[in-house]
N, CA and C atoms of all chains as a GROMACS GRO file, in nm:
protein
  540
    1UNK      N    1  13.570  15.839  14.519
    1UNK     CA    2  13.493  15.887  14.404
    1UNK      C    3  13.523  16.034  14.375
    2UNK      N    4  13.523  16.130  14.473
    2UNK     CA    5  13.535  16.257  14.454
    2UNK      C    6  13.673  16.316  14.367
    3UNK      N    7  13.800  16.252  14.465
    3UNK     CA    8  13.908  16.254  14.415
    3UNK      C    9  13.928  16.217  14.258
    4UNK      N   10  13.880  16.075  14.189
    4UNK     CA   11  13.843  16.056  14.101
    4UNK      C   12  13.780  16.129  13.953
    5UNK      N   13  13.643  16.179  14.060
    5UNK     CA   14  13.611  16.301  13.952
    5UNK      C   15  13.656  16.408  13.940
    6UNK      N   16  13.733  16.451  14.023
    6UNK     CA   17  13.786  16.591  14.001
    6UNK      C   18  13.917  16.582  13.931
    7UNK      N   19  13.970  16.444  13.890
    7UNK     CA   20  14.113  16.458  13.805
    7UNK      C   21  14.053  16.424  13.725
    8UNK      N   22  13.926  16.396  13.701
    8UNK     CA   23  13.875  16.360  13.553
    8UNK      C   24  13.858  16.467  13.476
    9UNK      N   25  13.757  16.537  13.563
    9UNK     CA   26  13.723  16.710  13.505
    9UNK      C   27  13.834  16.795  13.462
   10UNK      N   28  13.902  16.742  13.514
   10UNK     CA   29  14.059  16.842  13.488
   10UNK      C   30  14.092  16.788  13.396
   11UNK      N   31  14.146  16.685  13.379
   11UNK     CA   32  14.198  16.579  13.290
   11UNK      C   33  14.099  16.599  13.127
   12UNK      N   34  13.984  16.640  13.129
   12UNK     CA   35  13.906  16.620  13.035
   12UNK      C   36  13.902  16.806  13.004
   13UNK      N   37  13.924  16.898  13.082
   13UNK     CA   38  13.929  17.034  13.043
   13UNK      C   39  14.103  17.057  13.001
   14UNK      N   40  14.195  17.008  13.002
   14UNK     CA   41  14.292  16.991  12.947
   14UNK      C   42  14.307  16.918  12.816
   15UNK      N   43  14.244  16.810  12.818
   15UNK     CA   44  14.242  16.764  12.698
   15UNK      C   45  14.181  16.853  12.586
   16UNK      N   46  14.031  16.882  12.631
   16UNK     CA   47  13.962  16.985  12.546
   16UNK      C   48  14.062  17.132  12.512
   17UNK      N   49  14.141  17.192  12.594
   17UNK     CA   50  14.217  17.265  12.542
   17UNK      C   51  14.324  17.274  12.479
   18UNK      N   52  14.412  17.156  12.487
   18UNK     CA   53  14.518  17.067  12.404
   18UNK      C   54  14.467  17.066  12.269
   19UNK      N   55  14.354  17.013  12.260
   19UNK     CA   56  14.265  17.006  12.078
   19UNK      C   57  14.257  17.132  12.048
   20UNK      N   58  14.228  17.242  12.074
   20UNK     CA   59  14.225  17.381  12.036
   20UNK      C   60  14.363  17.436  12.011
   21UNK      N   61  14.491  17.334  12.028
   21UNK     CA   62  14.590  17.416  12.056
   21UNK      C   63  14.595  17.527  12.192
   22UNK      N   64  14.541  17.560  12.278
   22UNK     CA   65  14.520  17.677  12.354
   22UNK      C   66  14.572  17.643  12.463
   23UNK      N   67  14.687  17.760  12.516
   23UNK     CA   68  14.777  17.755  12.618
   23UNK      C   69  14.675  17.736  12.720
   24UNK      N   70  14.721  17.760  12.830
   24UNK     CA   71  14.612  17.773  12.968
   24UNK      C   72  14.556  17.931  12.968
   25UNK      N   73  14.670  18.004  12.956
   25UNK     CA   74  14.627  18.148  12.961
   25UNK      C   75  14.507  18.187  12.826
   26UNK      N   76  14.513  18.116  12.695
   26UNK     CA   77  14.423  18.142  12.622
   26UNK      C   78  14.273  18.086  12.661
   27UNK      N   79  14.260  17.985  12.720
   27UNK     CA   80  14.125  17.890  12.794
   27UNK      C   81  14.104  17.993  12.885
   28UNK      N   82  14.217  18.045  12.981
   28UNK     CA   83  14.143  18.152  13.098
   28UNK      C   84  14.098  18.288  13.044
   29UNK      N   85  14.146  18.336  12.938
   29UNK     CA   86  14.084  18.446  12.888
   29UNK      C   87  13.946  18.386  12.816
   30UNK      N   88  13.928  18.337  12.778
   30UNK     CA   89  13.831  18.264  12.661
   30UNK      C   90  13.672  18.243  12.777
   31UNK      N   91  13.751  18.202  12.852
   31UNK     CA   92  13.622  18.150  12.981
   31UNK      C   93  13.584  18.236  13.112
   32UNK      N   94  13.743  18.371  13.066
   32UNK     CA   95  13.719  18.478  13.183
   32UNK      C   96  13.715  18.391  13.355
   33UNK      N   97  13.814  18.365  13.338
   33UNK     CA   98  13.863  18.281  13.458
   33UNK      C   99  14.029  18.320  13.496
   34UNK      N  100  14.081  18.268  13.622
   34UNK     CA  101  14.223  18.300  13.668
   34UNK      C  102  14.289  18.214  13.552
   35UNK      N  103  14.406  18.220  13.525
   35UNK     CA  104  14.474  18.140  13.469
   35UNK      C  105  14.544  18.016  13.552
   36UNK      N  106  14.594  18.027  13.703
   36UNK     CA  107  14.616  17.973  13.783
   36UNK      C  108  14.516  17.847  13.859
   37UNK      N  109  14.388  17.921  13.894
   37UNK     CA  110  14.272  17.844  13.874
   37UNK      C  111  14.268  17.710  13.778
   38UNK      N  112  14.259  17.776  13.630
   38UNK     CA  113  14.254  17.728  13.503
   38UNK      C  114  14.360  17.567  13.580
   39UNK      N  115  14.508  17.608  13.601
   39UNK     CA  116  14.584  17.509  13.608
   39UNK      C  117  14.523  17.425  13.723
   40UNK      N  118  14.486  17.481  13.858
   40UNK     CA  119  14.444  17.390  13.958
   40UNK      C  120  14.338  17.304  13.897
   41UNK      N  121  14.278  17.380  13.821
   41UNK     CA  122  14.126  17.235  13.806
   41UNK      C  123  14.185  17.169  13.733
   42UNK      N  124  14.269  17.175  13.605
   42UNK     CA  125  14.322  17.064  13.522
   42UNK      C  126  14.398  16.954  13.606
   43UNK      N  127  14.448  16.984  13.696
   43UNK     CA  128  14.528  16.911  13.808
   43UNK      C  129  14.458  16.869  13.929
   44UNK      N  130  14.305  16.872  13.876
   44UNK     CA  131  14.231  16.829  13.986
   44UNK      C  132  14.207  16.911  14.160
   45UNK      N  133  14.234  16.996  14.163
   45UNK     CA  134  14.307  17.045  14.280
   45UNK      C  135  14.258  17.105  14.341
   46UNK      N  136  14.140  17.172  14.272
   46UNK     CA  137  13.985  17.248  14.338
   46UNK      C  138  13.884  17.209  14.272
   47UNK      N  139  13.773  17.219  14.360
   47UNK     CA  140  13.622  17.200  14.300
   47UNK      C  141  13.566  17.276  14.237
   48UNK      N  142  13.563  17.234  14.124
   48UNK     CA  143  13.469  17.324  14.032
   48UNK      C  144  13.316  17.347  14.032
   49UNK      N  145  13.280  17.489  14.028
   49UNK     CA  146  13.129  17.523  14.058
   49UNK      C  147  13.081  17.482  13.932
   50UNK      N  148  12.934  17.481  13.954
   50UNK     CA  149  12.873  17.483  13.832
   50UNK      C  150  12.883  17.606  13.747
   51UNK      N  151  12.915  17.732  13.816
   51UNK     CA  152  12.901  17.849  13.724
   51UNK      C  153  13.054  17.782  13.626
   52UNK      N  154  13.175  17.768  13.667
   52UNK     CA  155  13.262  17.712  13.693
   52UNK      C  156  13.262  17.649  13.505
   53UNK      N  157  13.223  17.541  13.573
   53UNK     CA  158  13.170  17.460  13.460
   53UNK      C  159  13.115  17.465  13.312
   54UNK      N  160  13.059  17.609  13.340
   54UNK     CA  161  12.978  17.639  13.263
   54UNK      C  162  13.041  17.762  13.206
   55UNK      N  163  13.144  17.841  13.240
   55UNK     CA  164  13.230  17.899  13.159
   55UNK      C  165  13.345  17.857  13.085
   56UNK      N  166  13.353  17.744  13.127
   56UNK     CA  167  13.479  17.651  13.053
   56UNK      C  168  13.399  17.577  12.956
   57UNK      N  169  13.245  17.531  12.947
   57UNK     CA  170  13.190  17.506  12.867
   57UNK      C  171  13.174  17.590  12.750
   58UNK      N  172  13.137  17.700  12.784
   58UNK     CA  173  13.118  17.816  12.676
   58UNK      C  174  13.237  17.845  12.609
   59UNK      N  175  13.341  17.837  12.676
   59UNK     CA  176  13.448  17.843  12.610
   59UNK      C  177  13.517  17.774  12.530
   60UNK      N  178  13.458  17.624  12.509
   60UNK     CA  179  13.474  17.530  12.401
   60UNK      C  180  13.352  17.535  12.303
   61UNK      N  181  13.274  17.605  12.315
   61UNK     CA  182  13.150  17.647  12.270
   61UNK      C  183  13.043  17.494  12.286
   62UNK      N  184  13.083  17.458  12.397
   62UNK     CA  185  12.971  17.326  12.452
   62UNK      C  186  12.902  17.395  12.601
   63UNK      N  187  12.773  17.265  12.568
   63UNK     CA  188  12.684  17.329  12.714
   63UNK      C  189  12.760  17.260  12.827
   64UNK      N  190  12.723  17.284  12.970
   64UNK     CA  191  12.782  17.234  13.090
   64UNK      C  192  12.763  17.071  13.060
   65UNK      N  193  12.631  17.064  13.028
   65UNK     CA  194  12.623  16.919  13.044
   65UNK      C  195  12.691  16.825  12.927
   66UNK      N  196  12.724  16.893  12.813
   66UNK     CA  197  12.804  16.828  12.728
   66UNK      C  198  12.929  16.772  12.787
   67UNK      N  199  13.025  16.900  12.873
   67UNK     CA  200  13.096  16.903  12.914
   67UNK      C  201  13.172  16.779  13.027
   68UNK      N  202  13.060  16.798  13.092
   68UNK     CA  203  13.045  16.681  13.248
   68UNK      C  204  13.016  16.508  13.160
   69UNK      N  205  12.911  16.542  13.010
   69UNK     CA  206  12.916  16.390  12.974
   69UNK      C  207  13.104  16.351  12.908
   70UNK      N  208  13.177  16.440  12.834
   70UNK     CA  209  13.283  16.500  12.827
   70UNK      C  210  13.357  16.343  12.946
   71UNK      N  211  13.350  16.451  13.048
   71UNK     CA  212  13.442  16.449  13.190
   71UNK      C  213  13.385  16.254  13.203
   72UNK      N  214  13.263  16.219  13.212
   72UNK     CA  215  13.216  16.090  13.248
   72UNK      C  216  13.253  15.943  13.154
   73UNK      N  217  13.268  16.051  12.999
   73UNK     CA  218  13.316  15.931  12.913
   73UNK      C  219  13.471  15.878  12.909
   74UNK      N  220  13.523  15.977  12.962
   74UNK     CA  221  13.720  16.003  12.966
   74UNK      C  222  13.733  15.842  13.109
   75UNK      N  223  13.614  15.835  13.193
   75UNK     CA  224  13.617  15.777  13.304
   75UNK      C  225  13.584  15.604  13.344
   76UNK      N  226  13.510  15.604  13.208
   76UNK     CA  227  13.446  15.524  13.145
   76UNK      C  228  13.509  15.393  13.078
   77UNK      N  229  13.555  15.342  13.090
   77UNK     CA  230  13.677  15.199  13.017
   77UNK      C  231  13.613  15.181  12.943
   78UNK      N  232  13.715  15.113  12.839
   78UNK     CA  233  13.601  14.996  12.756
   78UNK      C  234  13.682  14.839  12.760
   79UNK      N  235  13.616  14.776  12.818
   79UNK     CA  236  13.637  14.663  12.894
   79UNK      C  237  13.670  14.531  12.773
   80UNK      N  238  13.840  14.517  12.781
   80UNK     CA  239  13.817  14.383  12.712
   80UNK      C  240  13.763  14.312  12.671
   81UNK      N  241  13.746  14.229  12.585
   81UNK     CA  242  13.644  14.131  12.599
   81UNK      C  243  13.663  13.970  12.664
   82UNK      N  244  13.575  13.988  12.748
   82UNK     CA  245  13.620  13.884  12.869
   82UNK      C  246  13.642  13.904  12.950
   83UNK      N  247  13.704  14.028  13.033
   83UNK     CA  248  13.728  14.092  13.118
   83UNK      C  249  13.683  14.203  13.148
   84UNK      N  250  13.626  14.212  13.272
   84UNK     CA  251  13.561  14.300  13.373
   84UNK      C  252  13.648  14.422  13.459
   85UNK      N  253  13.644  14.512  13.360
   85UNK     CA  254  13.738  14.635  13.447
   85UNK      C  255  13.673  14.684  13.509
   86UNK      N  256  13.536  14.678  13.566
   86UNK     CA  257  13.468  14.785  13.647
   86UNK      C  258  13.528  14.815  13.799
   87UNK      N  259  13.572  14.691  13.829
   87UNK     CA  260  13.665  14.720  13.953
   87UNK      C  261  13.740  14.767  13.986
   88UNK      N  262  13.818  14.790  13.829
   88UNK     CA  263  13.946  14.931  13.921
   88UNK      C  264  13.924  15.029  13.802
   89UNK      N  265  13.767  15.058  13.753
   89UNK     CA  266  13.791  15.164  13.711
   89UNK      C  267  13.816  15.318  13.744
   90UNK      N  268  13.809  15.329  13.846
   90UNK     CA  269  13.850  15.449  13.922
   90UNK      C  270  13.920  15.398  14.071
   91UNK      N  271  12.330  18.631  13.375
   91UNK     CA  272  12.333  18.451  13.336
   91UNK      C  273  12.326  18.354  13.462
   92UNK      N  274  12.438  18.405  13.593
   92UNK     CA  275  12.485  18.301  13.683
   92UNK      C  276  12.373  18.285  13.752
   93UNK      N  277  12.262  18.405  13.790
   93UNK     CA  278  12.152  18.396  13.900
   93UNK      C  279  12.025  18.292  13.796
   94UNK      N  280  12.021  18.315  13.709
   94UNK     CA  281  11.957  18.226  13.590
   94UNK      C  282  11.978  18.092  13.619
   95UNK      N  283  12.120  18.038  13.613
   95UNK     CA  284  12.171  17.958  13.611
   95UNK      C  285  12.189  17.849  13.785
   96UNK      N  286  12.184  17.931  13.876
   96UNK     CA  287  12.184  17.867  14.016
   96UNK      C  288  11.983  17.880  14.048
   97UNK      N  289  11.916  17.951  13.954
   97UNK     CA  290  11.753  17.949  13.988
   97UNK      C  291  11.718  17.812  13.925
   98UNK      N  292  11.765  17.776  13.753
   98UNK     CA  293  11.721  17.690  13.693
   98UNK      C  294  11.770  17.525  13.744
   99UNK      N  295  11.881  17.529  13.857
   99UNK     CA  296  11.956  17.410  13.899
   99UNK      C  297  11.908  17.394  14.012
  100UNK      N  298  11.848  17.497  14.070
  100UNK     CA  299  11.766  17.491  14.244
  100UNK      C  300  11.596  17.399  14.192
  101UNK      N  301  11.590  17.450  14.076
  101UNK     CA  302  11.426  17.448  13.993
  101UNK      C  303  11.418  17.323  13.953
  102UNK      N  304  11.505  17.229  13.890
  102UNK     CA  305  11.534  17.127  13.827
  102UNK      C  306  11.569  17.027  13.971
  103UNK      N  307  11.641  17.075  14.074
  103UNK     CA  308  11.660  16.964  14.170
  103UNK      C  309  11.521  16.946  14.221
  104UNK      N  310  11.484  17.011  14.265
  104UNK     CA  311  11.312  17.057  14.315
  104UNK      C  312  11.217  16.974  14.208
  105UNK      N  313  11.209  17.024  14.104
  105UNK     CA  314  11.124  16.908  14.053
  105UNK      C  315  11.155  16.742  14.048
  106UNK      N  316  11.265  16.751  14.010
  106UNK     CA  317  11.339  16.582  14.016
  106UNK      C  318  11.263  16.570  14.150
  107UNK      N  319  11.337  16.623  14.267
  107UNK     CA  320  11.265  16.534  14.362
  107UNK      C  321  11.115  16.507  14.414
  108UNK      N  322  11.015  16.639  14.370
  108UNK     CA  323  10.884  16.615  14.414
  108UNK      C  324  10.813  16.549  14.359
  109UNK      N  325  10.901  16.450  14.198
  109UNK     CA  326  10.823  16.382  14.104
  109UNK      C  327  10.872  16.249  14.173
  110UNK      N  328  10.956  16.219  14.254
  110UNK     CA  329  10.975  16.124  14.352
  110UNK      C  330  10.912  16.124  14.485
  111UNK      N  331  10.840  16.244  14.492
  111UNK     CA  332  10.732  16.234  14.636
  111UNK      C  333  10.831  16.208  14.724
  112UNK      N  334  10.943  16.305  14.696
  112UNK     CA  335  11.070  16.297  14.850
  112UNK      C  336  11.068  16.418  14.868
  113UNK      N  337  11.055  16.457  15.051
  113UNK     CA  338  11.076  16.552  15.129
  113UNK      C  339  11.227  16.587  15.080
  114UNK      N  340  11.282  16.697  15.135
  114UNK     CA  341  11.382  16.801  15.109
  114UNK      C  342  11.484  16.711  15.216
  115UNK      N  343  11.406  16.627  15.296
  115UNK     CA  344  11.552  16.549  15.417
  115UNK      C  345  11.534  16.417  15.359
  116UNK      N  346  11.464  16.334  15.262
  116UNK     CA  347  11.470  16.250  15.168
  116UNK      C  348  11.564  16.252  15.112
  117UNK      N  349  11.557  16.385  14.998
  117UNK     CA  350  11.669  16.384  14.906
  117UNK      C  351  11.840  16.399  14.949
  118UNK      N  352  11.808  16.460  15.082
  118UNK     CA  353  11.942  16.507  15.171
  118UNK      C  354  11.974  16.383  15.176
  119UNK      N  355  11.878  16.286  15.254
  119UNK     CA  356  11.966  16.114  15.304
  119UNK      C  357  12.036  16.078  15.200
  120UNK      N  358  11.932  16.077  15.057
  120UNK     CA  359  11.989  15.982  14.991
  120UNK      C  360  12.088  16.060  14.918
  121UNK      N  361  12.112  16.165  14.900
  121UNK     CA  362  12.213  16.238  14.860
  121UNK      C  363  12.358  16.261  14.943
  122UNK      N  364  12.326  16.221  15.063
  122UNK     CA  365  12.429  16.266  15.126
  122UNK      C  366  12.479  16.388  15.198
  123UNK      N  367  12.375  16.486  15.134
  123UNK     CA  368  12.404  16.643  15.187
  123UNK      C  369  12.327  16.702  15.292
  124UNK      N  370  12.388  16.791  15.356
  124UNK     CA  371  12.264  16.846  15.458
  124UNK      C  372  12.133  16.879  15.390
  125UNK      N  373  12.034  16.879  15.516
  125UNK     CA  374  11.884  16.906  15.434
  125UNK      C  375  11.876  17.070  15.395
  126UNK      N  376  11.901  17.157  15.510
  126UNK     CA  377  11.951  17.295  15.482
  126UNK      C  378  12.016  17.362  15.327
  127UNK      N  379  12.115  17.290  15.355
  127UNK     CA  380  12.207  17.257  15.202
  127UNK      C  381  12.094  17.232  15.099
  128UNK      N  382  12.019  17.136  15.093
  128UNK     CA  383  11.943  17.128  14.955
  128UNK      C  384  11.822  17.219  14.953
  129UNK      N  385  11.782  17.348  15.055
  129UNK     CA  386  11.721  17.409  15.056
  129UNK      C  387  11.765  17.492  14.983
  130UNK      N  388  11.896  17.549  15.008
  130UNK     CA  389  11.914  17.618  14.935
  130UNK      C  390  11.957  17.666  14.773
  131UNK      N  391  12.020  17.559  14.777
  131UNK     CA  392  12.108  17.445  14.626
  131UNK      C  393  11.890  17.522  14.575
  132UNK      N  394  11.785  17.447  14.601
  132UNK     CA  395  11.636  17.480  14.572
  132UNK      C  396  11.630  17.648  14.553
  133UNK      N  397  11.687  17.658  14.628
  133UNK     CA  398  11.627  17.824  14.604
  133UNK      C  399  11.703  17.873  14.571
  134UNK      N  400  11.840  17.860  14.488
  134UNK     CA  401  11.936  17.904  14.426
  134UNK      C  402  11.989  18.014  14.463
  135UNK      N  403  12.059  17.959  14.658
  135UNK     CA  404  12.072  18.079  14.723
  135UNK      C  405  12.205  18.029  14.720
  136UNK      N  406  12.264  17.920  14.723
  136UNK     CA  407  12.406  17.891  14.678
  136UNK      C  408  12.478  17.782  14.558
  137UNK      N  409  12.635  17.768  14.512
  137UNK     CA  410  12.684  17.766  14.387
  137UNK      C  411  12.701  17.654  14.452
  138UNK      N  412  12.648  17.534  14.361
  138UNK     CA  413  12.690  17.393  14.353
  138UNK      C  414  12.812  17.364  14.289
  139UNK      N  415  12.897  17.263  14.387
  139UNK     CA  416  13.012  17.213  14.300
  139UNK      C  417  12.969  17.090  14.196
  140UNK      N  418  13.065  17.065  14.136
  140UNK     CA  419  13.061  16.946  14.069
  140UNK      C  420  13.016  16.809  14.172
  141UNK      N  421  13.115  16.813  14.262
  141UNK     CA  422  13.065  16.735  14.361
  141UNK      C  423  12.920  16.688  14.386
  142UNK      N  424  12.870  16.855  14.441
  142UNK     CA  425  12.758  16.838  14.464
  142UNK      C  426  12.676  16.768  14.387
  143UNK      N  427  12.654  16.830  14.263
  143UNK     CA  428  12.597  16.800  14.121
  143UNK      C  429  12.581  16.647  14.086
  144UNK      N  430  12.689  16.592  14.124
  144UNK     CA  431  12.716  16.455  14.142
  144UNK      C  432  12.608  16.362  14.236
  145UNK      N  433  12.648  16.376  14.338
  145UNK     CA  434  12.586  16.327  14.459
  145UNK      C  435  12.401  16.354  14.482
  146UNK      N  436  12.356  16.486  14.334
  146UNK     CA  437  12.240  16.500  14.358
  146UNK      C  438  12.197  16.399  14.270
  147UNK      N  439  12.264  16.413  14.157
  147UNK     CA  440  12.229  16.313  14.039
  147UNK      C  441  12.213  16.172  14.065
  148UNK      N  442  12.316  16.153  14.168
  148UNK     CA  443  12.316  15.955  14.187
  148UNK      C  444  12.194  15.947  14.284
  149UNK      N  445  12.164  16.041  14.365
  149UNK     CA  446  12.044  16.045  14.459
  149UNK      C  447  11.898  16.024  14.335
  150UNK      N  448  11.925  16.053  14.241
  150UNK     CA  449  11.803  16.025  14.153
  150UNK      C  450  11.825  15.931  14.056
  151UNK      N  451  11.944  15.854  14.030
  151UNK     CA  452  11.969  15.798  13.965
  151UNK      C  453  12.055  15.848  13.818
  152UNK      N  454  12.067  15.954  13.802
  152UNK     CA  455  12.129  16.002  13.711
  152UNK      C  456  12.261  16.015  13.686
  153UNK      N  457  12.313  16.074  13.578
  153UNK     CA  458  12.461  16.114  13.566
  153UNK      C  459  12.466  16.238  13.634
  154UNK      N  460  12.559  16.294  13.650
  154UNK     CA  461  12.612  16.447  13.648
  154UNK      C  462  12.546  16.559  13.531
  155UNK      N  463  12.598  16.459  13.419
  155UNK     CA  464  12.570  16.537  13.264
  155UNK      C  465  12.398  16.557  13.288
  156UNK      N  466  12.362  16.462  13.313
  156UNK     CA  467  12.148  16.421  13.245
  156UNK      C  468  12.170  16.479  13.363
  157UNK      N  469  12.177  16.541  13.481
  157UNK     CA  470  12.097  16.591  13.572
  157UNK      C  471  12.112  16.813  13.507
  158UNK      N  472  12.256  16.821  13.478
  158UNK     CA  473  12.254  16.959  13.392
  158UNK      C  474  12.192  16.925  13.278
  159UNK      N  475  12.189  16.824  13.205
  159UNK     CA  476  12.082  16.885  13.090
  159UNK      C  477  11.946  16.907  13.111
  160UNK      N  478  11.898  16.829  13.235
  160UNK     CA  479  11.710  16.848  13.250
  160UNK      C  480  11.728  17.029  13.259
  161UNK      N  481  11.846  17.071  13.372
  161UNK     CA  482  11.852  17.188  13.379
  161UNK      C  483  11.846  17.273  13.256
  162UNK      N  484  11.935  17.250  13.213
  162UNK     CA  485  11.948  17.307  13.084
  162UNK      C  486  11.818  17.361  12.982
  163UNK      N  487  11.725  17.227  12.972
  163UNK     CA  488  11.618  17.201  12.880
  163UNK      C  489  11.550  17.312  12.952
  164UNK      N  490  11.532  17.327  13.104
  164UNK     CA  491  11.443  17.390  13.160
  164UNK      C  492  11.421  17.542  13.120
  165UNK      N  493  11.566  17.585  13.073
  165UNK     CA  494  11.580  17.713  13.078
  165UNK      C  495  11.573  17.684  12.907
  166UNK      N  496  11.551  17.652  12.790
  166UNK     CA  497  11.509  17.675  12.690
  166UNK      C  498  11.378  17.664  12.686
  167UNK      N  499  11.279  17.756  12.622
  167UNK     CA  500  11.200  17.753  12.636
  167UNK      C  501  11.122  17.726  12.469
  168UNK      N  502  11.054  17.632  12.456
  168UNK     CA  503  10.995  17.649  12.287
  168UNK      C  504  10.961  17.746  12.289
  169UNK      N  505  10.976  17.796  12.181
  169UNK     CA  506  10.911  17.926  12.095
  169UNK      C  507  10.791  17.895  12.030
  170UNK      N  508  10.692  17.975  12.034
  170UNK     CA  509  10.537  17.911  11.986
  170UNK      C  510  10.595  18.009  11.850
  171UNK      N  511  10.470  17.930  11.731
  171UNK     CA  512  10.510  17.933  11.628
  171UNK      C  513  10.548  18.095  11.604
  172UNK      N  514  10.619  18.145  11.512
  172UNK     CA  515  10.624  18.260  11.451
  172UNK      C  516  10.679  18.378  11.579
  173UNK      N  517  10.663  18.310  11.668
  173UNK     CA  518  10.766  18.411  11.800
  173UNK      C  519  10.895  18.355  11.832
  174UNK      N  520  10.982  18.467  11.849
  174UNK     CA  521  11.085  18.441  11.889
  174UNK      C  522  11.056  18.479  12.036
  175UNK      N  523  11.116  18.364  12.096
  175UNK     CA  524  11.069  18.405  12.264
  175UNK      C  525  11.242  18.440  12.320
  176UNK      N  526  11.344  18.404  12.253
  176UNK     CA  527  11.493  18.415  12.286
  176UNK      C  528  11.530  18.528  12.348
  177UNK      N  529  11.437  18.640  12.325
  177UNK     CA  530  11.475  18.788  12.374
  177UNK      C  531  11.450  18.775  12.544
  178UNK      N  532  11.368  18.628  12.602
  178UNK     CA  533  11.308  18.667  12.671
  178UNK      C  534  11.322  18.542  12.782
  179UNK      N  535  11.432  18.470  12.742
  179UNK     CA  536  11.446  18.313  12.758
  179UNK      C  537  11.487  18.314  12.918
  180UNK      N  538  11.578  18.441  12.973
  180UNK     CA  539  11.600  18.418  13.126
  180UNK      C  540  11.605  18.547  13.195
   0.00000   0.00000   0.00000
């Protein structure tokens, strides 16, 4: 599960900065974060704090929890009809 | 903002759980985390990961997201009519 969510969060703070057009270095200035950082969480690779969270939120101008519903819907299938993906959804 | 922000997430776990009539090693079992650990996560003496955030939320049944937004809500405060209370919100 952990592993899971943390390439999601990444996966979903990359995406959100892809739509802005915005390099990595523009998201790390924007959110006042490392730029390097910036790349590890998109790549899943460290745990993100809630403060964390919540400056990469501000920096898309969404709240944390927008953010994390964000990260939960990217994770989320939408299941054939007839078929039951819940089993390998992560 | 950040001490705001680790008071209102210590404040919000704390109520979630005493509206469940669970001890502080309650919420630890079913969370998974040390009881120590959610003492403090309570008294917003340390920075929750996502992880964490996670593992508190499924301990109550929640998402990740709905467990930062109760937070969230907590720290907006209505404004009674004709006051702006925003000057004064954290």
């Amino acid at each position: 599960m952990n592993a899971c969510l943390l390439k999601n969060f990444g996966t979903t703070v990359r995406r959100l900065r892809e739509a802005r057009n915005w390099s990595q270095e523009q998201l790390a200035e924007h959110a006042d974060l490392n730029r390097s950082y910036v790349g590890e969480i998109e790549r899943g690779q460290v745990v993100a704090s809630i403060l964390t969270v919540e400056k990469l939120a501000r920096a898309y101008g969404l709240s944390g929890a927008v953010l994390l519903e964000h990260c939960e819907k990217s994770r989320t299938p939408q299941p054939a009809k007839g078929i039951d993906l819940a089993a390998i959804a992560c």
